[in-house]
N, C-alpha and C positions, 0 to 999 in steps of 0.2 A: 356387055357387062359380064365379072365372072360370077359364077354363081359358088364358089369354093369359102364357103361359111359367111358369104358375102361380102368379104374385104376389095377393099382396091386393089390395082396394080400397086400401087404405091405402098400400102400394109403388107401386100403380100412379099415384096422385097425387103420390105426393113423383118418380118418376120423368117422369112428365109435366109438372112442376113447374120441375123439372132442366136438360128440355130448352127448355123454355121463357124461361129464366134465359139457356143456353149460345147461343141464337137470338138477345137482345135483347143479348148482349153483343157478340158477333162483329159485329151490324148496328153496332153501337156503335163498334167498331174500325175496322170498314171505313168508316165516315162521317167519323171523324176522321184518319184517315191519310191523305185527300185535303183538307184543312187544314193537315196541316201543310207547313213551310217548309224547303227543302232549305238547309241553310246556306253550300253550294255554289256555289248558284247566280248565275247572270251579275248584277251589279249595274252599274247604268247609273251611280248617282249616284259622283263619284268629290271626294273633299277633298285641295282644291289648299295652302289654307293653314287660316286659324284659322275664319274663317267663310266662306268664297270655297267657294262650288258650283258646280259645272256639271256637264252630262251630257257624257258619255263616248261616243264617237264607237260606233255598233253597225259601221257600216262602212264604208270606206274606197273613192271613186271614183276610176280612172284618168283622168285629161283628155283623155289623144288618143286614150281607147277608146270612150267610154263616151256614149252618145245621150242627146240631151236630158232625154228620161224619167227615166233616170239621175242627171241631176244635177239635175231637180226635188225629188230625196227629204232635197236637204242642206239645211239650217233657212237660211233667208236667199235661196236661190235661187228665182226662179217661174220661173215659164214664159217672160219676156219674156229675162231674162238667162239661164236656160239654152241659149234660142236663138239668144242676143248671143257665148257661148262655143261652141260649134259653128257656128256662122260665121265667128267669129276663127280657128277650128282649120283650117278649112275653106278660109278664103281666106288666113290669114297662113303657115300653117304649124303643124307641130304642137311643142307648150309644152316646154320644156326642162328647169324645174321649175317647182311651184307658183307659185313668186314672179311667174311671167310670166302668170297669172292677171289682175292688178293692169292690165294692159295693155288689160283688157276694157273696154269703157264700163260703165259702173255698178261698177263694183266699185274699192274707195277702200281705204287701209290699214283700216280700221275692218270693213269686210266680209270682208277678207283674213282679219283675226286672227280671226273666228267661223267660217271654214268652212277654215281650213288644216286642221286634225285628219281633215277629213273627204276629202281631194284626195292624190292621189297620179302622178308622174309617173315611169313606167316608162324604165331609162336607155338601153335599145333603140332 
């Protein structure tokens, strides 16, 4: 006879059985609950009109703050005209708004309208 809280052979399987069931479902819970999807969450893609995509700006640079490094991270800008805009800052003055970007060498309306969203000019 076992003496293990005094169950049967036969309790103690279906009990071991039990937990074995309650182990493979909890791994089961906890594997899927990091799959799924916060419905919350920050969404980059944003819809302008009927099929017109683009992404949505994650963040937003100041011009008369903000070091070269900084405005490499905006889509269109390298390294050559980041350091075309920190020189213009540097020797002309600093920007009054966006628009006075355009004044940069390399940068045309056409560049303008792809990295406005992402420029900001502080009115201090």
């Amino acid at each position: 006879m076992n003496r293990f809280f005094d169950f049967t052979s036969t309790q103690l399987k279906l009990v071991l059985a039990l937990v074995i069931v309650l182990v493979v479902v909890s791994a089961f819970r906890i594997l899927t609950s990091f799959a799924e999807t916060d419905q919350n969450a920050m969404k980059l893609v944003v819809s302008i009109g009927d099929d017109d995509r683009r992404y949505a700006p994650v963040f937003i640079v100041d011009l008369n703050l903000s070091p070269a490094d900084s405005l490499e991270l905006i889509p269109g800008i390298g390294p050559v005209l980041a350091t075309r805009i920190v020189h213009f800052r540097d020797s002309v003055g600093r920007f009054e708004s966006i628009d006075d970007i355009i004044k940069v060498h390399g940068i045309g309306r056409k560049t303008f309208g792809k990295i406005k969203d992402y420029l900001k000019v502080r009115p201090w």
